[in-house]
C-alpha positions, 0 to 999 in steps of 0.5 A: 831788763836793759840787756833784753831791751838792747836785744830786741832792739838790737833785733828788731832794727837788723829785722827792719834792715833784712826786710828793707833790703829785700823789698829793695831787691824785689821792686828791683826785678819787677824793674828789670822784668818790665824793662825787658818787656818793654825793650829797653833791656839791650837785646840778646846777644846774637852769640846767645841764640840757639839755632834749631840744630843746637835746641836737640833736646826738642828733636833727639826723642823723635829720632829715637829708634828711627831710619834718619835721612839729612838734608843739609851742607856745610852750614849744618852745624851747631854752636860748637862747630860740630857738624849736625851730621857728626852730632847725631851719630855721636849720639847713635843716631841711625842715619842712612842717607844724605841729600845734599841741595845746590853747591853739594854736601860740603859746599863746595860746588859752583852756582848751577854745577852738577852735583853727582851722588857719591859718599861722604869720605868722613863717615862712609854715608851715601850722599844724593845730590839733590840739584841738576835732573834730580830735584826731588828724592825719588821714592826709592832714594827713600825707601828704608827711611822713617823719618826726614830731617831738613838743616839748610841755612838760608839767606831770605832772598827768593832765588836763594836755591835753598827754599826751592830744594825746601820745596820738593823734599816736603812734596817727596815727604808727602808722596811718600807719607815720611814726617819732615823735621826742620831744625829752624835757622834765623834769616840774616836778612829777617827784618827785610821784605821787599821787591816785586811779588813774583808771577805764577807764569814765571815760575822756575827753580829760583822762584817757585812760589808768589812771594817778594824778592826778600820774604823776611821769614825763616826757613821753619816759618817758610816752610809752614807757609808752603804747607799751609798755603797748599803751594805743593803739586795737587795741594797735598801737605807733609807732615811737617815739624819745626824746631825753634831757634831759640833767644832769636828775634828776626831783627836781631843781627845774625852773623853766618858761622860758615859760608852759605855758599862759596861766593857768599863769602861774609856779612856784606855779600849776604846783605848785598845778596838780593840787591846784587844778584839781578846782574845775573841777568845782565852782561854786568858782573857781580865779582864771581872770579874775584874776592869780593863776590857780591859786593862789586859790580862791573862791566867792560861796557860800563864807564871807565872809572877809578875802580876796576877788577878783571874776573879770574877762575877761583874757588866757587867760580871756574868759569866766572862770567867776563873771565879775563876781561877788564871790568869798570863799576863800584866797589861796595864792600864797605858801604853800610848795611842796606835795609831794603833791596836796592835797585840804584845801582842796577838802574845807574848801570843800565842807564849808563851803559854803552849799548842797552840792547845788550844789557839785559838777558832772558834770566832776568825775567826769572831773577825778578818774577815779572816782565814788569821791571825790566821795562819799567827800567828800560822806559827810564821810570823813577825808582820811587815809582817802581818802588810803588808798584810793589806795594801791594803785592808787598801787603798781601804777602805780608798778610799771608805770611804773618799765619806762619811766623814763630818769632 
């Protein structure tokens, strides 16, 4: 009797221990489950996120038995390095054609350099530029094709070439009733929207629909948009599909695997892409020719100062604007992370430069949407002021876009 009464206790103290800790173990991940909710789980790591390309188990049944054409570059590839191209032959995947946007299918063109039509030496695949007089397939460069795909990596900046190549493939698709996949890539930029909304007058190829300098959106979601605000000619819409990145939050912090472009050369030219870019429309150079593209500014006209740099003929710029010449500005390469499309140093270099008349060029108009900031500039208004006029414009695009957001 003493050694059946042991037991049971014996028994039903181990009982008490198994259920104890149990119920410690499930009050612990209803703990961490409303933490993560509420945020304070840190975020994923941006090396867990899975961009379109990589989420293939989404796509690879809708390119099952399907003439495939790609649109995309150097940047069209997964986690593993493996070219979107490589990956979808490797799986027999039946790829008749290639169509490659501004800088080429290899990225290695200059801004604005004809891209002609030729072959890819890896896989012996036709390529179509799709930049210079043809911007748009034509419908017998897509004949004998089922089905596009669209794999670009995009900067969020609205004179990034990019969303305007976008543009005319989902109008080709929608001529030519052909479905188009785009295998979604998070923004590096995603969190920013800011800058004047640009004019329908304005209209060019870097800037073709009413949206700020900076649309914090993806290219899927920007695609949707396009779609579903009838932004293409006569309002017609493609039959369009989005593959999602996934474990992805627009704020998160988002490092390019590969240059998007050869003067995009890193993080910080990608942060300072917008802020910087309107000097394109200007007699100031914003380092093209140089090693730090886009993270320097600098001109023979501006004051002379402790830093200076003369622009040279380099890979992504044969022919930099100022080449040879010596050119005093600043050097913005370690600066932090900017949060919002910064317009002092465009202003303190007009403000400062030896002859106003010559600063701005007619480019400037289409780099900004409006004639309205170059005069509010050269009248010498206050950036908080400029910054003001933007408001609205800001609201009722951000209206619009929140129909088309995934993440």
């Amino acid at each position: 009797m003493i050694y059946n009464s042991v037991f049971k206790n014996t028994l039903l103290f181990l009982l008490l221990v198994v259920f104890s800790c149990g119920s410690s173990i499930k009050e612990k991940d209803v703990s961490d489950k409303r933490q993560n909710k509420e945020g304070a789980i840190k975020s994923t790591p941006t090396s867990a996120i899975k961009t379109g390309a990589d989420n293939y188990e989404a796509y690879m049944p809708l390119l099952k038995d399907k003439k495939v054409g790609i649109v995309t570059n150097q940047t069209g590839i997964l986690s593993d390095k493996t070219h979107v191209v490589d990956f979808l032959l490797g799986k027999k995947v039946d790829i008749r054609k290639i169509f490659a946007p501004e800088h080429g299918f290899r990225g290695t063109a200059d801004a604005g350099e004809h891209v002609i039509d030729g072959k890819d030496t890896k896989t012996g695949l036709p390529i179509i530029s799709l930049y210079g007089s043809n911007k748009k397939p034509k419908a017998e460069q897509l004949a004998g094709i089922d089905v596009l795909v669209f794999d670009l990596q995009d900067v969020g900046a609205r004179f990034y070439t990019y969303i305007s190549s976008l543009h005319y493939v989902m109008e080709a698709c929608a001529e030519n009733n052909l479905p188009l996949i785009i295998l979604d890539r998070p923004n590096p930029n995603g969190a920013i929207i800011d800058g004047p909304v640009l004019e329908k007058e304005f209209t060019s190829f870097v800037g073709m629909h009413p949206i700020p300098v900076l649309h914090g959106m993806t290219i899927g979601e920007y695609g949707k948009m396009i779609n579903g605000e009838k932004w293409l000619k006569n309002g017609i819409q493609c039959s369009l599909t989005v593959i999602p990145c996934l474990d992805y939050r627009r704020e998160m912090p988002y490092s390019l695997p590969v240059k998007p472009s050869p003067n995009l050369p890193n993080d910080q030219a990608i942060n300072l892409y917008a802020s910087l870019c309107f000097f394109e429309g200007t007699n100031v150079s914003l380092g093209r020719g140089t090693e730090k593209q886009f993270q320097v500014y600098g001109s023979p006209s501006l004051p002379k100062s402790a830093f200076s740099f003369t622009p040279q003929p380099n890979f992504g710029s044969k022919e930099p604007p100022l080449k040879g010449q010596l050119c005093y500005g600043e050097d913005l390469s370690s600066i932090g992370k900017v949060k919002q499309l910064e317009l002092k140093w465009l202003i303190k270099a007009y403000r400062t430069t030896s002859d106003k008349s010559k600063f701005f060029t007619d480019f400037f108009t289409k780099l900004s949407g409006t004639k309205k900031l170059q005069q509010q500039i050269e009248a010498g208004i206050p950036e908080t002021e400029i910054r003001n006029s933007w408001k609205k414009g800001i609201e009722d695009f951000k209206k619009i876009r929140a129909k088309y957001l995934i993440y």
